[in-house]
C-alpha positions in Angstrom: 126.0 98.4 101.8 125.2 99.7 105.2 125.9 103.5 103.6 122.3 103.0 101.3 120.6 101.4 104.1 119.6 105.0 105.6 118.2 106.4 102.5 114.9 105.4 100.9 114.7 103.4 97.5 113.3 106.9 95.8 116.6 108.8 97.4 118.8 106.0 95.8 117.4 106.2 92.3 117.7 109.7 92.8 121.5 109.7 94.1 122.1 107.7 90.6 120.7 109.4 88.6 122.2 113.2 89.8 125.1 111.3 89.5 124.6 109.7 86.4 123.5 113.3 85.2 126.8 114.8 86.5 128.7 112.3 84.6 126.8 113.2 81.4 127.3 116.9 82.7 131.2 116.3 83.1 131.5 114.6 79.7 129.7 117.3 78.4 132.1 120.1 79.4 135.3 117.4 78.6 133.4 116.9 75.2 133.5 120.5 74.7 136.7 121.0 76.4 138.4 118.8 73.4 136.3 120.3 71.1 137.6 124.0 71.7 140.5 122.4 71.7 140.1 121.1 68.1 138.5 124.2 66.9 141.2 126.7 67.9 144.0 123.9 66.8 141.5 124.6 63.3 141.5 128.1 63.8 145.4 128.4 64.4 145.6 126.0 60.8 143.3 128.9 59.0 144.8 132.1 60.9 148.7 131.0 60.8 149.4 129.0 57.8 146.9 130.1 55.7 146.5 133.7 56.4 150.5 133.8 56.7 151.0 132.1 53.5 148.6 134.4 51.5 149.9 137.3 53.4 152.8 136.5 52.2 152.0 135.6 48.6 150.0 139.0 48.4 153.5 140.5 49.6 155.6 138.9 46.9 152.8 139.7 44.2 152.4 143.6 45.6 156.8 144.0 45.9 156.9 143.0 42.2 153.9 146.0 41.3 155.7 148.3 43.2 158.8 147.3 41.7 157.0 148.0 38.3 155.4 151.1 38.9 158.5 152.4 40.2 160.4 152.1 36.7 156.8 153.6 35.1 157.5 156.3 37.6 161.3 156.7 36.2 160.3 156.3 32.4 157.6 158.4 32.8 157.2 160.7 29.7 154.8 163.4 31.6 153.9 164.7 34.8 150.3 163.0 34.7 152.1 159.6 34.0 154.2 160.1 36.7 151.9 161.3 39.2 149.5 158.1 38.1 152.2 155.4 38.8 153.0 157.2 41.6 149.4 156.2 43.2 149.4 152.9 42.3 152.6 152.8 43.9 151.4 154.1 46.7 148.0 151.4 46.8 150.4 149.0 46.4 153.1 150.0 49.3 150.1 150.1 51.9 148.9 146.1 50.8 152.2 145.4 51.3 152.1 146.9 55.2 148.9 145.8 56.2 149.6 142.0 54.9 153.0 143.1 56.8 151.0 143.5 60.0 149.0 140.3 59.1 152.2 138.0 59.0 153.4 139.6 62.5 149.8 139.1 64.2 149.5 135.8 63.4 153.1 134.4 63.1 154.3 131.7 65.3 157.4 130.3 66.8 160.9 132.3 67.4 161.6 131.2 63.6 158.7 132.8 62.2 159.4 136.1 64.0 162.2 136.5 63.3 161.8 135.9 59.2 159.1 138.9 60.0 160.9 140.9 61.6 163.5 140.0 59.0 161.1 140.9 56.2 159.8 144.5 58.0 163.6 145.3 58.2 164.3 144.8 54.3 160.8 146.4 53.3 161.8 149.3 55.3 165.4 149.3 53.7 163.6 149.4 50.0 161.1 152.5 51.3 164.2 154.7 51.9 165.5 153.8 48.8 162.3 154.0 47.1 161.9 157.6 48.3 165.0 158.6 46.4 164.1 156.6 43.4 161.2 158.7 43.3 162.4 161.8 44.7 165.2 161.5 42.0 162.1 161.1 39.3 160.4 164.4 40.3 163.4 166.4 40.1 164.3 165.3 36.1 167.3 163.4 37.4 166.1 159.9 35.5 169.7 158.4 35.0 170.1 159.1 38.3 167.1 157.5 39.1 167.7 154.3 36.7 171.3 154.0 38.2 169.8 153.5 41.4 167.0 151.4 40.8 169.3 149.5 38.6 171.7 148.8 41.3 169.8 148.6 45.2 165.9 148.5 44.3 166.7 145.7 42.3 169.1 144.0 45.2 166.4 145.0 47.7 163.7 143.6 46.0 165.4 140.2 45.6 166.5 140.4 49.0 162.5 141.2 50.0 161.1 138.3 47.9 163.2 135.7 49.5 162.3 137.0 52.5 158.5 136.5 51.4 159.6 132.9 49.9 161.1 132.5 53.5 157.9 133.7 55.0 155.7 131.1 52.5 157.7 128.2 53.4 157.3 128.8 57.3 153.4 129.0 57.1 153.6 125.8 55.2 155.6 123.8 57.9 153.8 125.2 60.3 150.3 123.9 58.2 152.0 120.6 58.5 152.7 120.7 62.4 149.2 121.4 63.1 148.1 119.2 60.3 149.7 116.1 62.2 149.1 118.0 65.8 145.4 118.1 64.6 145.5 114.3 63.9 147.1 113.1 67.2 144.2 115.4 69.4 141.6 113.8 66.6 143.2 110.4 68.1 143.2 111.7 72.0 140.1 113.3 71.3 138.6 109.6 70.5 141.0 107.6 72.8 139.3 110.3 76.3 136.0 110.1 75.3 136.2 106.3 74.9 137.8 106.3 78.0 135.5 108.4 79.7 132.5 107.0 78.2 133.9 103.8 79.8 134.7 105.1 83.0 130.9 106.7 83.1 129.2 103.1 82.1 131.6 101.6 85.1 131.1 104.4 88.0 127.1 104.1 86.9 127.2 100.9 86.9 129.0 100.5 89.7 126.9 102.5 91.6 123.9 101.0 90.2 125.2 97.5 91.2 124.9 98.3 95.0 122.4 100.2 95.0 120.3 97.5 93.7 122.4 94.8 96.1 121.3 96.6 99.0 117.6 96.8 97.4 117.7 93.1 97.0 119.6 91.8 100.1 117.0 93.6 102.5 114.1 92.0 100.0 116.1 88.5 99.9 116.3 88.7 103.6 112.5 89.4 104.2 111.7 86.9 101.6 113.7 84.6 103.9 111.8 85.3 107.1 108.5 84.9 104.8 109.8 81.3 103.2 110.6 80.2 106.8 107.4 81.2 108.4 105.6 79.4 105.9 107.4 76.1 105.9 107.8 75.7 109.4 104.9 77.8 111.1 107.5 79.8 113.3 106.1 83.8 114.0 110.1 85.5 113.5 110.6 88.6 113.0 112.6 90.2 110.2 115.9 92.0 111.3 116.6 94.9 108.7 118.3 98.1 109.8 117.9 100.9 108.1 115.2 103.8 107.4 114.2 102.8 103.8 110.8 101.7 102.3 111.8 98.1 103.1 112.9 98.4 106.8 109.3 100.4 107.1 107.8 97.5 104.7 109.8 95.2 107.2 108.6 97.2 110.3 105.0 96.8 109.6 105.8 93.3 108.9 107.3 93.3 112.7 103.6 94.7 113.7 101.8 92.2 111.8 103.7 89.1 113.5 103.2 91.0 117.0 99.3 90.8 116.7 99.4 87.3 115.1 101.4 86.4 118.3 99.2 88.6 120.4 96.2 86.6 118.3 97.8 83.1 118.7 98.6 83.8 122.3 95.4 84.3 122.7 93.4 81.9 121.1 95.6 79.4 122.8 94.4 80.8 126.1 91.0 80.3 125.3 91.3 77.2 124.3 93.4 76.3 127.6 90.6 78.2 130.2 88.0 75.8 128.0 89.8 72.6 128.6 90.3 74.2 132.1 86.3 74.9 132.8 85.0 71.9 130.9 84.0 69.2 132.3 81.7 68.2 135.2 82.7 70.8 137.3 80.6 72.3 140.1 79.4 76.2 140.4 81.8 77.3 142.9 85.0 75.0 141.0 84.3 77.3 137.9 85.4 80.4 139.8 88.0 78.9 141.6 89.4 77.7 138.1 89.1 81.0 136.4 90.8 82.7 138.9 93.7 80.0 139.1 93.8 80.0 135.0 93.9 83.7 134.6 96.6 84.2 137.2 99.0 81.5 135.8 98.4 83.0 132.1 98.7 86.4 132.4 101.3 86.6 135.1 99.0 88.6 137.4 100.4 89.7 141.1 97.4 88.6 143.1 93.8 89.2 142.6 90.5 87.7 143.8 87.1 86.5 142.0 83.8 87.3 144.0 80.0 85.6 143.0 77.4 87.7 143.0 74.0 87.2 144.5 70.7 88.1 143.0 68.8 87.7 145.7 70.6 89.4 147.6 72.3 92.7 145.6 75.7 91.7 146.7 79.2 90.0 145.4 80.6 87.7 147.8 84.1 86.6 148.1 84.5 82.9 146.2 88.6 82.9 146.4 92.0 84.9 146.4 95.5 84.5 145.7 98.9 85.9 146.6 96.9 88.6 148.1 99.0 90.8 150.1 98.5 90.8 153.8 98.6 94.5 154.7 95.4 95.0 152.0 92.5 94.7 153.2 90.1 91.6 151.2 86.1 92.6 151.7 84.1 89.1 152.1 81.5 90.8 150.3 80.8 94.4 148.6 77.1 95.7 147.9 75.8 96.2 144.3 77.4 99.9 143.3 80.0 99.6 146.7 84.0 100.4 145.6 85.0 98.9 142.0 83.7 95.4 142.8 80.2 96.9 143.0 80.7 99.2 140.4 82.1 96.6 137.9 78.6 94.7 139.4 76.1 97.5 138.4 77.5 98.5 135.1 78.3 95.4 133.9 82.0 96.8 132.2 85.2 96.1 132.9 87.1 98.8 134.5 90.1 100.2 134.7 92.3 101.7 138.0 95.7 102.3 139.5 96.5 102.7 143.1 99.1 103.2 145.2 99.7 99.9 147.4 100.4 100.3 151.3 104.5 99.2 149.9 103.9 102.9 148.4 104.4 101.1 144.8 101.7 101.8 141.9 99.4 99.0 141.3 97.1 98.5 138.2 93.6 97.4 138.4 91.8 95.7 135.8 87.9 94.6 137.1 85.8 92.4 134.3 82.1 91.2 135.4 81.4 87.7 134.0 78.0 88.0 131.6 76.4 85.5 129.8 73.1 86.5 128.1 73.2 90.0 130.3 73.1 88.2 133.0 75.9 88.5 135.6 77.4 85.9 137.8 80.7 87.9 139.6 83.0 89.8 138.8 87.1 89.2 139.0 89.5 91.6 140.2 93.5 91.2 138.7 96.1 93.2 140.1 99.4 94.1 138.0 102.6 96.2 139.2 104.0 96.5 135.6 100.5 97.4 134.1 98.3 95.9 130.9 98.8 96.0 127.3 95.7 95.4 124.8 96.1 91.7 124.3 95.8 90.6 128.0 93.0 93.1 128.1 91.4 91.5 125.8 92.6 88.0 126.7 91.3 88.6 129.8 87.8 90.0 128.9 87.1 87.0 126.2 87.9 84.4 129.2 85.3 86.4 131.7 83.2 85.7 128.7 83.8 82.0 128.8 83.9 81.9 132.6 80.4 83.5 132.4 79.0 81.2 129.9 80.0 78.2 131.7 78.9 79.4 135.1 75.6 80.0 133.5 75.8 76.3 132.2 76.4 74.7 135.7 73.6 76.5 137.0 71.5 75.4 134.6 73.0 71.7 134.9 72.6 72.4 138.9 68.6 73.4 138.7 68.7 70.4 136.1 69.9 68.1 138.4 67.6 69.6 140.9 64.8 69.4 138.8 65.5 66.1 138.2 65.5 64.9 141.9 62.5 67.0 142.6 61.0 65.0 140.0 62.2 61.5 141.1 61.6 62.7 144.8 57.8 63.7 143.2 57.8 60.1 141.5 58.4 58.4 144.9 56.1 60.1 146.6 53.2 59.3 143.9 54.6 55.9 144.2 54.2 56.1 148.0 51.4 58.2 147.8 49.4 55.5 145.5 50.6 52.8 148.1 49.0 54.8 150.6 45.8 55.3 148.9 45.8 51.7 148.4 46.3 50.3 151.7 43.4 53.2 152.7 41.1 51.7 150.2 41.7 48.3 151.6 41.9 49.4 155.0 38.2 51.2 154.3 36.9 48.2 152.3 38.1 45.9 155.1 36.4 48.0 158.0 33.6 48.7 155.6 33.3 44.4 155.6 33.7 44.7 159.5 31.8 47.2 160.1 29.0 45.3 158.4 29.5 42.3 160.1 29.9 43.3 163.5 26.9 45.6 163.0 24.6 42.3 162.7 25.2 40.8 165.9 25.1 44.1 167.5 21.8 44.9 166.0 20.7 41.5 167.6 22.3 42.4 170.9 20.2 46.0 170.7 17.3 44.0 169.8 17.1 41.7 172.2 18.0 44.1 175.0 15.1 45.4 173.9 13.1 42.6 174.6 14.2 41.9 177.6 13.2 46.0 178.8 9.6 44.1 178.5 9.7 41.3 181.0 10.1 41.7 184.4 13.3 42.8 186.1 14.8 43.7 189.2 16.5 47.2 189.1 19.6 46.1 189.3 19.1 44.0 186.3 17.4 46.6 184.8 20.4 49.0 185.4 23.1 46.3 184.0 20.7 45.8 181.5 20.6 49.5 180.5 24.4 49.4 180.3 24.0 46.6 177.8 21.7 48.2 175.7 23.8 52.0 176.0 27.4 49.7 175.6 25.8 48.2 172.0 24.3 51.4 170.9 28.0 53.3 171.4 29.6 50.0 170.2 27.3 50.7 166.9 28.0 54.8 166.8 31.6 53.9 167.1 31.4 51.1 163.8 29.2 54.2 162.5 32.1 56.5 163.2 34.8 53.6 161.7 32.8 54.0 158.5 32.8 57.5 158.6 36.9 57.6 158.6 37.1 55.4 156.1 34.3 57.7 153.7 36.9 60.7 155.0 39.7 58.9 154.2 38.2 58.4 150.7 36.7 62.0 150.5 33.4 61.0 150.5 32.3 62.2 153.6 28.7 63.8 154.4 28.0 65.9 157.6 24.8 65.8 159.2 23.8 68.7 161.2 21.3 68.1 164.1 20.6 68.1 167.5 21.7 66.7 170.0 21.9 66.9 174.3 25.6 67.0 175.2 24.7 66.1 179.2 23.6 62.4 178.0 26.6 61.9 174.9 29.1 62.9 178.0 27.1 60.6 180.0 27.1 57.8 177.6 30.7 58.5 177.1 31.2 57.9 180.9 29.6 55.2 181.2 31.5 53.0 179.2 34.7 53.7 181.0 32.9 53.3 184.6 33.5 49.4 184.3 37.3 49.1 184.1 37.5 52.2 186.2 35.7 50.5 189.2 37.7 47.1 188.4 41.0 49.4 188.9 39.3 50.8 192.4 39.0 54.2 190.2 35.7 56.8 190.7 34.7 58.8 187.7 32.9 61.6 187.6 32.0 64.4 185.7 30.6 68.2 186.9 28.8 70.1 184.4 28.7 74.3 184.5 25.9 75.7 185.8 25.7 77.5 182.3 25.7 74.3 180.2 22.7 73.9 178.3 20.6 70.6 179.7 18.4 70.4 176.7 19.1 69.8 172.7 21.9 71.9 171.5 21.2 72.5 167.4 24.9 73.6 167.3 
C-alpha cells in the first residue's frame, strides 16, 4: 500500500490503465502469435498435402501421356505424325519436371524426400531410355523401338507410377498430421487465450484492488478523524503520508484545524481577559490585570504596560514584570519619544527586534489600547522565540478589550464623581437653605429687636432732650450730653443691626451723603472713654493736620 501512497489518484488510474493497455497490447501480439501459428500450420496443410498430392496426381496423369505419345511416336506412319507426338511429348515431359520441382519444394519429413528423390531417380532412368525409344523412331528402327518400349519403358513407367502412388499417399498422411496438429493448436489456441484472458482480468484486477484500497484507506482514515471530531468536539489532526490528492486534501484539512485551534485559542482568551477585567475593578487594577493576563496567556518573557496622560502628552509607567535588571524601564516616555511614544502618537501596534544587553535577539510587539479613538496606554511584550499571527492578533483583540473597559471605569469613576459632587451639591443646598433660614430668623428676630429696643431709646433721646431745656450745671450738662450721644449711637448701631440683616437678605440700600469724620471718630471715642477710665486707661485720638474738619461728601 505504502508504494501508491507517493503517486497522485490521476497517476494511479493512469499506472492501470498503461498497464491494462499493455496487457491488451500483449494479448494482442500472443493473439497474433497463435494465429500465425494457425495460418502457416493452414498454409503448410494447402502447400504440402495438397500441392504434393496434385503434383503428384498431375505426375501420374502426365507419365501415362508420355507413355502414350511415345508408342504414337513408334507407330507413327509419317514424319509429321512423328514430329507431332514428338511435341506433346515433349509438353508433357516438362509438366512432369516442374510438378517434380513442386513435390521437392514443398515435401516434408526424411520419408517424403526420400520417395522424391526416389521418384527424380526413376524419372530420370525413363528419360535415358526415352531418348533411345525415340532416337530408335527417327532412324526407321521401329521393332527396335517397340522391343524396348515393350520391355523397360513399360517396367519404368510402372516403377515411376508407384513411385507417384508413393508420393500421393505421403501427402495424404501428412494432410492427416496437420489435420489433427491443426486441431490440438485450435485447442491450445483456446485453452492460452482463456488463460491469458484470465490472467489479464486477475493482474487488472489485482492491481485495481489496491489501488483503490489505498484510495479508500487514506479516505476511510480522514473520514475517521472527521466522525471523531464531530462526536466528541476534539480538533485532531489527520495523519496520512504520502504526496497524493488526499494527503494534500488531508494537509489542508491539517491547516483548517490549526486556525480553528488558533480561532478557539483565541476566543477562549477573550473570554478569560473578560472574566479577568470584569467586575468592579478600579482604573489602575485594569492595567495591572491586562498586563498579568496577557503575560500568563501568551507566554511572554517580560514586558510592561504604561497609562497615558492627556493632560499631560506623556505615558507613564502603571506596572512591569520579569523585567530584566540590566534594561533600563523609563517611568514615563513623551508622546512620539522611543516606541512607547511612537505606538502613543500613531495609535498602531508596532513591531521591533533588538539585541538584549545578554547579546540574545528579542522581539517587540507594542499595541496602544483605543476605545472610540481614544487612547488610554499602550503595552509593551517582549518575546525571545518571536510571534506568530494568532498571538498577534490575540494580543491586539485583548488591547481592544483592555481599552474598552478602561474607558468604562473612567466613565464609572467621573460617574461616581459626579455623583458625589452631586450629593456633596445636595448637602450643601441642604445646609445652605438651613443657613438662609436661621438668617431669616436671625434678621426677623433682630428686625423684632431692633424695633423694640428702638422705642425706649427714642424715649431716652427724647427725654434727654427735655432735660437740654431746664437748668443744669455743666457737669450735668456734659453727662447729660454723653446720654444723649450714647442713645443716638446705641440707635445708629440698631440702625446698622437692621442693615446686616437687609445685607444678609440682599436687600440692602446705600445712602450716599455727608458726613464730618472729626465728630463720628469723636462719637466713636466717646463711648469707649467710660470703661477705659474705669480700667485707669486714657484715650485719645490725634487727627493729621491734612484731615478735612468739615463735611466730607465722600
Amino acid at each position: 500500500m505504502n508504494l501508491f501512497n507517493n503517486l497522485s489518484i490521476k497517476s494511479r488510474m493512469n499506472i492501470l490503465f498503461l498497464i491494462t493497455l499493455l496487457l491488451f497490447i500483449i494479448y494482442g501480439a500472443f493473439t497474433i502469435f497463435q494465429m500465425d501459428k494457425l495460418f502457416n500450420l493452414t498454409r503448410g496443410i494447402y502447400e504440402h498435402p495438397l500441392r504434393i498430392s496434385n503434383a503428384a496426381l498431375e505426375v501420374n496423369m502426365d507419365i501415362i501421356k508420355t507413355d502414350k505419345c511415345l508408342w504414337n511416336i513408334v507407330i507413327a506412319q509419317n514424319n509429321a505424325e512423328m514430329i507431332k507426338a514428338i511435341n506433346e511429348e515433349n509438353i508433357y515431359e516438362k509438366k512432369i519436371i516442374a510438378n517434380l520441382k513442386i513435390i521437392k519444394e514443398y515435401i516434408k519429413g526424411s520419408d517424403g524426400v526420400n520417395i522424391s528423390n526416389k521418384a527424380e531417380k526413376e524419372f530420370t532412368d525413363w528419360k535415358v531410355v526415352r531418348d533411345k525409344i525415340v532416337n530408335l523412331a527417327k532412324a526407321g528402327e521401329k521393332n527396335e523401338a517397340l522391343k524396348l518400349l515393350y520391355s523397360s519403358d513399360t517396367m519404368l513407367v510402372n516403377r515411376f507410377e508407384d513411385e507417384a502412388q508413393a508420393l500421393n499417399a505421403h501427402a495424404r498422411q501428412k494432410a492427416d498430421e496437420f489435420m489433427n496438429a491443426s486441431s490440438r493448436l485450435h485447442e491450445d489456441i483456446i485453452r492460452d487465450i482463456i488463460i491469458f484472458i484470465l490472467f489479464v482480468a486477475c493482474t487488472t484486477g489485482l492491481i485495481s484492488f489496491f489501488i483503490i484500497k489505498s484510495t479508500l484507506l487514506n479516505v476511510k482514515e480522514l473520514q475517521n478523524v472527521m466522525s471523531r471530531i464531530s462526536k466528541t468536539g476534539e480538533l485532531i489532526k489527520a495523519k496520512i503520508k504520502g504526496k497524493n490528492e488526499i494527503s494534500e486534501m488531508s494537509e489542508n484539512f491539517n491547516i483548517i484545524i490549526d486556525k480553528l485551534r488558533n480561532q478557539f485559542w483565541i476566543r477562549d482568551g477573550q473570554n478569560l481577559i473578560h472574566n479577568a477585567l470584569s467586575g468592579d475593578l478600579s482604573y489602575e487594577n485594569i492595567f495591572n490585570r491586562s498586563l498579568k493576563f496577557l503575560s500568563q496567556y501568551t507566554e511572554v518573557n517580560y514586558g510592561s504596560i504604561y497609562s497615558y496622560d492627556n493632560k499631560t502628552s506623556r505615558c507613564k509607567l502603571i506596572d512591569h514584570f520579569n523585567y530584566p535588571q540590566n534594561n533600563t524601564l523609563a517611568e514615563s516616555y513623551k508622546i512620539g519619544d522611543g516606541y512607547i511614544g511612537k505606538v502613543a502618537l500613531n495609535k498602531t501596534s508596532l513591531e521591533a527586534d533588538r539585541v538584549s544587553a545578554d547579546n540574545i535577539r528579542e522581539y517587540l510587539y507594542i499595541i496602544p489600547m483605543i476605545h472610540e479613538k481614544e487612547l488610554f496606554g499602550v503595552i509593551e511584550l517582549v518575546y525571545k522565540n518571536g510571534l506568530n499571527n494568532s498571538v498577534i492578533e490575540y494580543i491586539d483583540n485583548s488591547a481592544v478589550i483592555a481599552g474598552m473597559y478602561l474607558h468604562i471605569a473612567r466613565k464609572n469613576e467621573m460617574k461616581l464623581a459626579f455623583e458625589i459632587t452631586k450629593d456633596s451639591n445636595k448637602q450643601l443646598q441642604s445646609e445652605k437653605n438651613v443657613a438662609e433660614k436661621a438668617t431669616e430668623s436671625k434678621s426677623i428676630f433682630l428686625a423684632n429687636m431692633s424695633h423694640e429696643i428702638r422705642t425706649p431709646m427714642n424715649a431716652i433721646i427724647g427725654l434727654t432732650s427735655l432735660l437740654f431745656d431746664t437748668e443744669l450745671t455743666c457737669e450735668q450738662r456734659d453727662y447729660l450730653e454723653t446720654i444723649n450721644k450714647s442713645g443716638n449711637s446705641l440707635l445708629t448701631i440698631i440702625n446698622d443691626i437692621l442693615d446686616f440683616s437687609k445685607i444678609e437678605a440682599g436687600k440692602i440700600e446705600l445712602e450716599v451723603k455727608p458726613f464730618n469724620l472729626r465728630e463720628l471718630i469723636e462719637n466713636a471715642l466717646d463711648l469707649m472713654v467710660v470703661k477705659a477710665h474705669v480700667k485707669n486707661n486714657e484715650i485719645g485720638v490725634v487727627f493729621a493736620p491734612n484731615l478735612p474738619l468739615g463735611s466730607i461728601n465722600k
